[in-house]
C-alpha positions in Angstrom: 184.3 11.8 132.6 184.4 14.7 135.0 183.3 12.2 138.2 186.0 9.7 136.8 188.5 12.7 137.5 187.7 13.6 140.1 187.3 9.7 142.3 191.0 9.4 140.5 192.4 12.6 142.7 190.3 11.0 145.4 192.7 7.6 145.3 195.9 10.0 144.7 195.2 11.4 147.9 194.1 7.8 149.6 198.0 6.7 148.3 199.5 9.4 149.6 197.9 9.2 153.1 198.5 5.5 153.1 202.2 5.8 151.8 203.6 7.7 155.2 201.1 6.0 157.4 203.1 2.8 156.5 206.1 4.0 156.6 205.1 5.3 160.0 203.4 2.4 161.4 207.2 0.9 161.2 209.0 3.6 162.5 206.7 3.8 166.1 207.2 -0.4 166.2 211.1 0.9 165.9 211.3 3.2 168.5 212.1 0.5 171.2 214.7 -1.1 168.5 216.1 2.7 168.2 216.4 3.7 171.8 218.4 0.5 172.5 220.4 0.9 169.6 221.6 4.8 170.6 220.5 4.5 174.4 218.1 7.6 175.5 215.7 8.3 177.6 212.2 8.5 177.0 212.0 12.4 176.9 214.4 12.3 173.4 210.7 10.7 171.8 209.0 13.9 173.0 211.2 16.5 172.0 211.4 14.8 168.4 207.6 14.7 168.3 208.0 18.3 169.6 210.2 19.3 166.9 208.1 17.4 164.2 205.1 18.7 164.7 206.3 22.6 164.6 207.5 21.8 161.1 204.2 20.4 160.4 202.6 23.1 161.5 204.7 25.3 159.5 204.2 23.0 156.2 200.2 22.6 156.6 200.2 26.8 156.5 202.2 26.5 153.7 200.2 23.7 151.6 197.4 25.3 151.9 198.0 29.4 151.6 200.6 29.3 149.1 201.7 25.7 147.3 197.8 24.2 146.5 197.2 27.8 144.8 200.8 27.7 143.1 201.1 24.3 142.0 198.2 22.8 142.5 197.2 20.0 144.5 198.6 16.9 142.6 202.3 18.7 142.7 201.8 19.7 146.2 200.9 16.0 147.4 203.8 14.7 145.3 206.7 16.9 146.6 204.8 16.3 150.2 205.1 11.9 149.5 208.7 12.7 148.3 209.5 14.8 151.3 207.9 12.1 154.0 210.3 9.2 151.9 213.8 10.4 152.8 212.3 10.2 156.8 213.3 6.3 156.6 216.8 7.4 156.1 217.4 9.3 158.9 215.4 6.9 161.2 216.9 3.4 160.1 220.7 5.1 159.6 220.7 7.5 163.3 223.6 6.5 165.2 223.1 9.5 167.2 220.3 11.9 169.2 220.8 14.8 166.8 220.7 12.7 163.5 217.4 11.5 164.8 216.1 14.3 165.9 216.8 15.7 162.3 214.1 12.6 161.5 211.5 15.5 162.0 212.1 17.5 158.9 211.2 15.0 156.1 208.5 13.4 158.1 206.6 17.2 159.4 207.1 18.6 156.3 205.6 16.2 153.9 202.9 15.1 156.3 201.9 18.9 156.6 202.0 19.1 152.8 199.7 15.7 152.3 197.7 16.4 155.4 196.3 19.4 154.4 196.3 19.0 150.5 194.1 15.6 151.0 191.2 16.6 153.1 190.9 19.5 150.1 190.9 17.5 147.6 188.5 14.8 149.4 186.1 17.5 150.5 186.0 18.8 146.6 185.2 15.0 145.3 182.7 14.7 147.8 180.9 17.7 146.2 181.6 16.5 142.8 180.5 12.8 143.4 177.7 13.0 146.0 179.5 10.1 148.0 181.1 10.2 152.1 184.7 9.9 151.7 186.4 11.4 154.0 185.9 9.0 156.7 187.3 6.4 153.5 190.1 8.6 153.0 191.0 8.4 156.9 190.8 4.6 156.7 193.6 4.9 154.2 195.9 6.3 157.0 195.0 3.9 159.1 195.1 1.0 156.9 198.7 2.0 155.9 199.6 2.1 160.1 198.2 -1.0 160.3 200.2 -3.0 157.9 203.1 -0.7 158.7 202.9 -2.3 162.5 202.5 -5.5 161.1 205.1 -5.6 159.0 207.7 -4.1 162.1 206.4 -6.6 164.2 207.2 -9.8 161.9 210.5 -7.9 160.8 211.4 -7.6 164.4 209.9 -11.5 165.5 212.1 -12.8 162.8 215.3 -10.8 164.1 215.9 -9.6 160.4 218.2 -6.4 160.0 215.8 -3.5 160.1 218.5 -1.7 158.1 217.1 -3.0 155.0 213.9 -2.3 156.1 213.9 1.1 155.9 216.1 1.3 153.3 212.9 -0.3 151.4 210.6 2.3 152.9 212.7 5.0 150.8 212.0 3.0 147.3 208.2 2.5 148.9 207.9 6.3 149.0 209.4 6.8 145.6 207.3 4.1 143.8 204.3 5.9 145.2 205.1 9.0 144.2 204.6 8.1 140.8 200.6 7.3 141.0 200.3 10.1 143.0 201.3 12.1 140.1 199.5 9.5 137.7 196.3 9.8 139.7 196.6 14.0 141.1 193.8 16.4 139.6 195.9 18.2 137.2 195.5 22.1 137.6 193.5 22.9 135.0 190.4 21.0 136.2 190.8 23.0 140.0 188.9 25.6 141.2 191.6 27.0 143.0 191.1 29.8 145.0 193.5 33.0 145.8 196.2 33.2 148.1 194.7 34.3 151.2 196.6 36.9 153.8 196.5 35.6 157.5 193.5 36.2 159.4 192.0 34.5 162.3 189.8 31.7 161.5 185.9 32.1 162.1 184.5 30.8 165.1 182.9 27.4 163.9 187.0 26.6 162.9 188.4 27.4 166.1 185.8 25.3 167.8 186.0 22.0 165.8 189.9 23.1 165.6 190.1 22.7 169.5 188.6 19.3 169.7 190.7 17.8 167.2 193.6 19.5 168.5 192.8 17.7 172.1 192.2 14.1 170.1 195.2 14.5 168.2 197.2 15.3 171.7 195.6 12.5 173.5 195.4 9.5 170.5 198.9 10.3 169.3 200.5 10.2 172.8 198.1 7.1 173.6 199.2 5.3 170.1 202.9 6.3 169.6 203.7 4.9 173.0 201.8 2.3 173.2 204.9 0.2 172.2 207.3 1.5 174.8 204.8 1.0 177.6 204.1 -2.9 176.7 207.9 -3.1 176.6 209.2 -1.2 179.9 206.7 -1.1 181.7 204.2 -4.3 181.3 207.6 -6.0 180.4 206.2 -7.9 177.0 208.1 -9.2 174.8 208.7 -6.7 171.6 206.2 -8.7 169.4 203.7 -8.3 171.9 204.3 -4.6 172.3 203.9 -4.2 168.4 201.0 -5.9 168.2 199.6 -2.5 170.4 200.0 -0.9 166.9 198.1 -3.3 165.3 195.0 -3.8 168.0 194.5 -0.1 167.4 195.3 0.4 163.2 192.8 -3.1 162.9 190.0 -1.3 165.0 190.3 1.6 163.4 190.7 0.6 160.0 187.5 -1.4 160.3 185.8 1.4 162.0 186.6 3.8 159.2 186.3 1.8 156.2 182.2 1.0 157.6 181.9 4.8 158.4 180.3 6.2 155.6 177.7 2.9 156.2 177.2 3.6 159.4 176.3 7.2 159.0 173.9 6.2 156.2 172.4 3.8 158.4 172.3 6.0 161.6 174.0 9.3 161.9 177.0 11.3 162.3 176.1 12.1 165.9 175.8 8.7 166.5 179.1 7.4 165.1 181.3 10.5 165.8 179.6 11.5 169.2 178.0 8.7 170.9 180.0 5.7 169.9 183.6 6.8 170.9 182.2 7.6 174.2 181.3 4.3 175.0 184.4 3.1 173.7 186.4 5.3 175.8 184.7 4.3 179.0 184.7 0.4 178.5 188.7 1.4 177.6 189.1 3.3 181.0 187.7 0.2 182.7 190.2 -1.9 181.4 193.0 -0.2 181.5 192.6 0.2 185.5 191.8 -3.6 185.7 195.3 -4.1 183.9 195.3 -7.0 181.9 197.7 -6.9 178.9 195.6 -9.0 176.5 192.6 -6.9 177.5 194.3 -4.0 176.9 194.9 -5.2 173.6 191.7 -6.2 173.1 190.7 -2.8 174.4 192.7 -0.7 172.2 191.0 -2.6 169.0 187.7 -1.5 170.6 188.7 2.1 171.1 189.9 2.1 167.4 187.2 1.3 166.2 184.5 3.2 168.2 187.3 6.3 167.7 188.0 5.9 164.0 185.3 8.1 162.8 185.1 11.1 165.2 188.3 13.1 163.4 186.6 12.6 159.6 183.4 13.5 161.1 184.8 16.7 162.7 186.3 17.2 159.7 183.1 17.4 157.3 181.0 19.3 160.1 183.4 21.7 160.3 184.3 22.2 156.4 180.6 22.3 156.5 179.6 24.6 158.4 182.0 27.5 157.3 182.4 30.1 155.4 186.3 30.5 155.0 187.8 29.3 151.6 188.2 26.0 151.6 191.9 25.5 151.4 192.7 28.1 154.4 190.1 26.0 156.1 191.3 22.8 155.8 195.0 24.7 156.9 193.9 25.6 159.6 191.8 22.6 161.0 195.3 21.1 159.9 197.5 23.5 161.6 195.1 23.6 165.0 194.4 20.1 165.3 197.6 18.7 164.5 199.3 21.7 167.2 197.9 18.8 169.3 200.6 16.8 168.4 203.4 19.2 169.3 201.3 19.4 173.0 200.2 16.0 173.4 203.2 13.2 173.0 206.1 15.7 173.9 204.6 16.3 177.5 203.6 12.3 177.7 207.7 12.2 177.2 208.5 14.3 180.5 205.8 13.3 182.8 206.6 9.4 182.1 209.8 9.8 183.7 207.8 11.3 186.2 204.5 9.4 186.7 205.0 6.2 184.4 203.2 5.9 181.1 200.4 4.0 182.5 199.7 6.6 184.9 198.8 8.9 181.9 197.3 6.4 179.7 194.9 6.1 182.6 194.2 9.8 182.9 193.8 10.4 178.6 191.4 7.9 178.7 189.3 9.7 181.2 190.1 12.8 179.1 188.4 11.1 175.8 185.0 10.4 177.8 184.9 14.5 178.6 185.8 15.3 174.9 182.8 13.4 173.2 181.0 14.7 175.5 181.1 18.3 174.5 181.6 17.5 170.9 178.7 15.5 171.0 177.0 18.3 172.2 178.4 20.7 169.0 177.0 18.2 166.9 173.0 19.3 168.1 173.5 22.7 167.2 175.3 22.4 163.8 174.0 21.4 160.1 
């Protein structure tokens, strides 16, 4: 009964991962459709991604010192899903660079509130089950941005009104609010710890903390404008440049969902470490060569030798500390995902300056120098 509980708090926090991934994977296949309809420059993309990711930073503090020990996790993840549903709103309806800037309020605070709330609750049901989820749990998000690209890229190929889209995204987000809350440990059965003051995190945090925070710089700014760069610069048409969403979700889903097989089979040094190295160099290859389709091709490569490196971080590091465990997974949260205010907002100034292929060219050679000295972490911890 008690393992039953806790695999059902497990799958709340799969659908509420996958819930704003989708509505997600839509939104990035929109920006082209967006910046035509209201006319900006590239450098509006950054500063929203800018102004997102401060309130997410914000929110995961917040999830995990005060709300989880408030409310309790399966509140916390369903005000976070409800938050992230209203983003569709502000996306589909902007008529202006303000409204959409506003986008970032609904979509960093309930991915800081999910974020954060769902690698807790995964890490506990790991404990409490004996089984490798969080690289499942990660194929969740990835799952939900792949069917969220492919569903923007057969909206758009079929010239429907993307209005109505997003207008379905909102009533998506609701309707999956309601398992969440069906599903969600209720409080009783959680050992929640105290809210903790502010400290700074121990060293073993701050290390894993950097790494994700320069993958989550890097992928994000790689990923999010993929799109754009198929369309303005490799001049594809638009169902070509979302199908850069959907190389990349389809690798990594795969990847992720035969994580927890792979590590069985092998190890987490070998999956996390070694494999996304390799991936990243046949990438950088291709990318200089320069053909789209093998960029394509490429990118479902990189997803899938990628997919597992951020769970994998993520259980070595909850691993190997000492911190409570919600604070913890705040501030792998907070850190990492700082990456994300860094990463995609300076992609947004230097494209105007040194085109987006430019710096796709120097993130991949990045990646190949970050598994590098994670993979050499991975020697000296447990």
């Amino acid at each position: 009964m008690e393992k039953k509980l806790y695999l059902n708090s497990f799958y709340s926090a799969c659908i509420s991962l996958f819930t704003p991934a989708f509505i997600w994977g839509n939104t990035v296949s929109h920006f082209p459709w967006i910046i035509e309809k209201m006319n900006f420059a590239n450098t509006t993309i950054g500063f929203f991604l800018m102004f997102f990711s401060v309130i997410q930073l914000i929110s995961s503090q917040l999830a995990g010192r005060v709300m989880v020990p408030k409310f309790g996790s399966r509140n916390t993840l369903l005000i976070g899903v409800l938050f992230f549903s209203l983003s569709p709103i502000t996306f589909g309806l902007s008529n202006n660079i303000y409204f959409f800037l506003l986008s970032g309020l609904p979509t960093g605070i309930g991915f800081g509130f999910i974020f954060t709330t769902t690698t807790a609750v995964t890490k506990v049901a790991e404990e409490k089950t004996n089984k490798i989820l969080q690289t499942l749990l990660s194929a969740f998000m990835t799952l939900g941005f792949l069917f969220g690209g492919l569903t923007s890229g057969l909206y758009r190929y079929l010239e429907l009104n993307s209005h109505y889209l997003f207008v379905f995204l909102v009533l998506l987000g609701i309707f999956a609010s309601l398992f969440v809350f069906k599903l969600g440990l209720q409080k009783r059965y959680e050992k929640i710890e105290p809210i903790e003051k502010i400290k700074i995190p121990e060293s073993n945090i701050l290390i894993f903390s950097f790494y994700l925070f320069i993958f989550w710089a890097t992928v994000m700014a790689l990923v999010d404008w993929a799109p754009l760069w198929f369309e303005r610069e490799l001049l594809t048409t638009s169902l070509i440049a979302s199908l850069t969403i959907v190389c990349w979700a389809a690798g990594e889903t795969i990847g992720k969902f035969l994580g927890a097989k792979m590590i069985y089979l092998s190890s987490e040094k070998l999956v996390g470490g070694y494999l996304p190295l390799i991936g990243s160099i046949i990438y950088l290859l291709i990318i200089f060569y320069g053909n789209i389709y093998l960029i394509l091709i490429g990118l479902l490569l990189l997803g899938f030798a990628s997919a597992n490196f951020f769970p994998i971080a993520i259980r070595v590091a909850l691993r190997n500390t000492t911190d409570n465990l919600n604070t913890a997974a705040a501030n792998l949260s907070t850190f990492g995902f700082l990456g994300l205010l860094v990463g995609p907002a300076l992609l947004g100034f230097t494209s105007e300056l040194f085109s987006i292929t430019r710096n796709t060219q120097v993130i991949s050679i990045m990646w190949i120098f970050l598994f590098l000295f994670f993979l050499n972490k991975l020697k000296n911890s447990k």
